[in-house]
C-alpha positions as CSV (number, residue, x, y, z in Angstrom):
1,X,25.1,53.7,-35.4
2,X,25.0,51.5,-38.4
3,X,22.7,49.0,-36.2
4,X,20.1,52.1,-36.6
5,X,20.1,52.2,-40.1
6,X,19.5,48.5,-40.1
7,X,16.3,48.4,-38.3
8,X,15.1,50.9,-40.4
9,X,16.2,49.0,-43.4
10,X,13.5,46.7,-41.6
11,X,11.0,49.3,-41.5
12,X,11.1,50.4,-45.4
13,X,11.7,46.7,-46.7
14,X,8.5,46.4,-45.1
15,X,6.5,48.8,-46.5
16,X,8.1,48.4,-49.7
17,X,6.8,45.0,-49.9
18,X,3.4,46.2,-48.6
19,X,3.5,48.6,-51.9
20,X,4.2,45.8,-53.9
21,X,1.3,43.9,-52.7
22,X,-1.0,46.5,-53.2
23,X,-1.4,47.3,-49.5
24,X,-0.2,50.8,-49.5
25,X,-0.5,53.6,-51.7
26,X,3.1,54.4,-53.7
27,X,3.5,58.0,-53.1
28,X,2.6,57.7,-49.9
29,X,5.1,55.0,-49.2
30,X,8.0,56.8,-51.5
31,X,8.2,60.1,-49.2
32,X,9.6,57.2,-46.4
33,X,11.6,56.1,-48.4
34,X,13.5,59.0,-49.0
35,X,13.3,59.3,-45.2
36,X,15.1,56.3,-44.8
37,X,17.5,56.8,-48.3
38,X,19.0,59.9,-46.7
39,X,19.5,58.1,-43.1
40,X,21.3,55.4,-45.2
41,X,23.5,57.7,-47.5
42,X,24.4,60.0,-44.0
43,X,25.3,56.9,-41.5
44,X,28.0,55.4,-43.9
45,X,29.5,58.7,-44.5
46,X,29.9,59.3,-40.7
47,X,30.9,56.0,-40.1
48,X,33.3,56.4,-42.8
49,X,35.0,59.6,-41.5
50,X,35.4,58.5,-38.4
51,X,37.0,55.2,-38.9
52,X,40.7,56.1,-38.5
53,X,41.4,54.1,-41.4
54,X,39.9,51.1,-39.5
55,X,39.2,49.3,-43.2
56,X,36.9,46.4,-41.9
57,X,34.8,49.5,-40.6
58,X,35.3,51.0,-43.6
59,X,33.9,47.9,-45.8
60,X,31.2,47.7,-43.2
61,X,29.9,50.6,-44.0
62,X,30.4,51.2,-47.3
63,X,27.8,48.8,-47.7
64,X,25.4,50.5,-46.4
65,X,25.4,53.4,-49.6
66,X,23.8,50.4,-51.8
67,X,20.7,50.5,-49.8
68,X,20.5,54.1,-49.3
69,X,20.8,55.1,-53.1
70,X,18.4,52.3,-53.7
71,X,15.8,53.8,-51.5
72,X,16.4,57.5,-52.5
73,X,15.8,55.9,-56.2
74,X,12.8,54.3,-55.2
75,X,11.4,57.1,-53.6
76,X,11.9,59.7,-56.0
77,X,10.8,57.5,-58.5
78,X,7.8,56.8,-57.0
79,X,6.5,60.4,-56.1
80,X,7.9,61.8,-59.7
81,X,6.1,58.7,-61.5
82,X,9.5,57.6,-63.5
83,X,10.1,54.0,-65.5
84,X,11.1,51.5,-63.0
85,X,13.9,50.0,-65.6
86,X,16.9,52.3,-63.8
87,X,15.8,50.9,-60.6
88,X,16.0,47.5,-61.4
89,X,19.3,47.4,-63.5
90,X,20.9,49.5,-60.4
91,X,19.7,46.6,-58.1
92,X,21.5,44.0,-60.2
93,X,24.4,45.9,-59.4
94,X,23.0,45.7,-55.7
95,X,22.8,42.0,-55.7
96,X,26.0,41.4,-57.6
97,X,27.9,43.5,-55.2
98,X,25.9,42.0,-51.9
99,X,27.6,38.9,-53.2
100,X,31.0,40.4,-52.2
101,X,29.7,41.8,-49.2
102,X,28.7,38.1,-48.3
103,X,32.0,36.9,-48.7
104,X,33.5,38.8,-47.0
105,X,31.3,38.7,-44.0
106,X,32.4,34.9,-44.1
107,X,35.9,35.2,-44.3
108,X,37.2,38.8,-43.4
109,X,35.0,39.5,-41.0
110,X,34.1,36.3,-39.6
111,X,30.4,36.8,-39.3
112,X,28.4,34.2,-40.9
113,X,24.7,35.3,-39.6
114,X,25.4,38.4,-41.6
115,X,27.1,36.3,-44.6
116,X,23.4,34.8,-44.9
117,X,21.5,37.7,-44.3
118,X,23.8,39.3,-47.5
119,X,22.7,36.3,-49.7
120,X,19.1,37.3,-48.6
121,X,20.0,40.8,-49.8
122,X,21.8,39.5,-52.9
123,X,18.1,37.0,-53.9
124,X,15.8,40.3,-52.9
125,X,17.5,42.4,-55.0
126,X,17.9,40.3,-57.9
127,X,14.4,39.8,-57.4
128,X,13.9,43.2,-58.2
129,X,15.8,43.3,-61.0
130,X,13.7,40.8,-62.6
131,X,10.7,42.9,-61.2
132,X,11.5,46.6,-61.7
133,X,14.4,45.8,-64.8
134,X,13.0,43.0,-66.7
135,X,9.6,43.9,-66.3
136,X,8.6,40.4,-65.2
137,X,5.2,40.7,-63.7
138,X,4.5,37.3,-62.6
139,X,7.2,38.1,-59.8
140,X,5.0,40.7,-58.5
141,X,3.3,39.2,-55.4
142,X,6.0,36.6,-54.9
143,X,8.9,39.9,-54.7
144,X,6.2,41.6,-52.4
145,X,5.9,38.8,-50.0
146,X,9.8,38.0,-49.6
147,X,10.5,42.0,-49.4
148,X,8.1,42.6,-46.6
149,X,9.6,39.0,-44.9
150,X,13.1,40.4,-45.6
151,X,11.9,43.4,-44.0
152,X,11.6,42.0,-40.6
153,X,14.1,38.7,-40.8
154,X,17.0,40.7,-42.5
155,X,16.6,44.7,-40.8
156,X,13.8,44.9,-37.9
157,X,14.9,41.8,-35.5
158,X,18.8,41.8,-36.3
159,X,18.8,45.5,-35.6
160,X,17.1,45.1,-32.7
161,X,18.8,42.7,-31.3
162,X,21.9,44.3,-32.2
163,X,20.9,47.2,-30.0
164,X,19.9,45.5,-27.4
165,X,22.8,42.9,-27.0
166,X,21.4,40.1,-27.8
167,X,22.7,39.4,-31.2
168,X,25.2,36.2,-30.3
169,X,25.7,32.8,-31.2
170,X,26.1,34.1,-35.0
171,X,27.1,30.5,-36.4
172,X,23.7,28.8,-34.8
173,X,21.8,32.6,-36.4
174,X,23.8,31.9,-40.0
175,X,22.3,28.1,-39.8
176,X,18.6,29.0,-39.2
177,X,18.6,31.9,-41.3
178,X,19.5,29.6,-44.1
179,X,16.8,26.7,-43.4
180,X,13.9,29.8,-43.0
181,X,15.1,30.9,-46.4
182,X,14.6,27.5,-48.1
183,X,11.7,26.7,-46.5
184,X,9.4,29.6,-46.7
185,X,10.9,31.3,-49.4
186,X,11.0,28.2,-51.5
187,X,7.2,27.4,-50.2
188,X,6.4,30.7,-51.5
189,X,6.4,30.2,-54.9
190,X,3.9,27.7,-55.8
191,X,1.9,30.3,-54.0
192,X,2.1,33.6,-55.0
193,X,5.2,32.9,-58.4
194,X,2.5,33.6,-60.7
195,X,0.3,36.4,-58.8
196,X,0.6,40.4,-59.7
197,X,0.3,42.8,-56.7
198,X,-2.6,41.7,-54.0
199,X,-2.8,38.0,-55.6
200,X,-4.1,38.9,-58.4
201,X,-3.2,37.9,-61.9
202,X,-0.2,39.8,-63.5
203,X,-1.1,42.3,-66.3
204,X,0.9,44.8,-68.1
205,X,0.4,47.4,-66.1
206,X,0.3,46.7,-62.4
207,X,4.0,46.7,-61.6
208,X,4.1,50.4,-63.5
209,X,0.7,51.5,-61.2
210,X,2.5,49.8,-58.3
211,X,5.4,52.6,-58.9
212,X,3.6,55.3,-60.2
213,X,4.5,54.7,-63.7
């Protein structure tokens, strides 16, 4: 059930990133995610109840309530036209905790393709803490571009392959992962690190537009 939830982690990511880069409209895109917000607050909870007291399920999932209040955030946020600083303080959180969650992918749980894709989580979220928190507008195109990649590397092809069985080999997975994310992440930035939404130059208020502020 909780390989559900991650391809549509995918799916939102994506558009997400697409609103960020001035792609799709944000009130349009903030009803999904509230689509995908409550499918991420209701999957842990079930997953949670019926664990037995199975605690590595339980960790597993309780994971899976940082994206969902993030997305029901987002959403509501977007469609009521609120500040984007509550947001991006609550994803600091996000990232600090992911870095937990990463850990103990690594060593409890003894996955290390999903150890990476947590450090993934714990950089896109910081990034919108600098974004959506900080107010640092200069991120704008670069946060679009790695949340919409995210999107697809992170939700959309794990969960897939999840579902399908093909997921294996999680070692050889962790060790790719981590030279995609140097390479195209890092060759991102002299790209778009100084770019506001759609590659244009940052201003004051395109971040705030971007989120119906």
């Amino acid at each position: 059930m909780g390989n559900v939830g991650l391809l549509y982690v995918g799916s939102v990511l994506y558009l997400n990133g697409l609103i960020l880069l001035g792609k799709v409209d944000a009130k349009s895109g903030g009803v999904f995610n509230l689509f995908v917000g409550v499918l991420q607050v209701v999957t842990p909870t079930y997953l949670v109840m019926t664990a037995q007291g199975d605690t590595r399920q339980i960790l597993t999932a309780s994971g899976l309530y940082l994206f969902g209040f993030t997305y029901l955030y987002v959403g509501i946020g977007l469609l009521a036209g609120l500040d984007t600083n509550g947001v991006g303080y609550f994803s600091l959180f996000v990232a600090i905790a992911a870095l937990g969650y990463s850990f103990a992918n690594f060593h409890l749980v003894r996955d290390p393709s999903f150890g990476v894709i947590w450090l993934y989580w714990a950089f896109l979220w910081f990034l919108f803490f600098l974004l959506l928190g900080l107010k640092r507008e200069a991120l704008t195109s670069y946060t679009g571009w790695v949340t919409t990649i995210q999107g697809w590397v992170t939700g959309a092809i794990p969960g897939f392959l999840l579902l399908s069985g093909y997921w294996k080999h999680t070692t050889e997975i962790a060790i790719a992962l981590g030279v995609f994310a140097v390479l195209v992440f890092g060759g991102l930035w002299p790209l778009t690190g100084r770019r506001g939404p759609a590659g244009r130059p940052p201003d004051a208020e395109s971040t705030a537009d971007a989120y119906g502020g």
